[in-house]
Residue, then its C-alpha position, 0 to 999 in steps of 0.5 A: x249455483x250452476x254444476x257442470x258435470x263432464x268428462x275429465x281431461x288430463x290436464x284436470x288431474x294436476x289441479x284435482x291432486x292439489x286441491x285434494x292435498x290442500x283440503x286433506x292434508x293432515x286432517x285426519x292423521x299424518x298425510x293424506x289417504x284421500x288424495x292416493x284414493x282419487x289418484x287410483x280412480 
């Protein structure tokens, strides 16, 4: 397995929100305070 690590571009941040969405969303408790964590970064 290969990683590429490199600078985020703003068209990254749509695809990042929705993958944080659907991995969190409503695991731990109504909602998803991981996603507004990466939103803040």
């Amino acid at each position: 397995m290969s990683v590429l690590v490199r600078l985020d571009h703003e068209n990254d941040y749509r695809e990042t929100d929705h993958i944080s969405r659907e991995a969190f969303w409503d695991v731990y408790k109504p909602g998803c305070d991981e996603r507004l964590t990466l939103r803040k970064m």
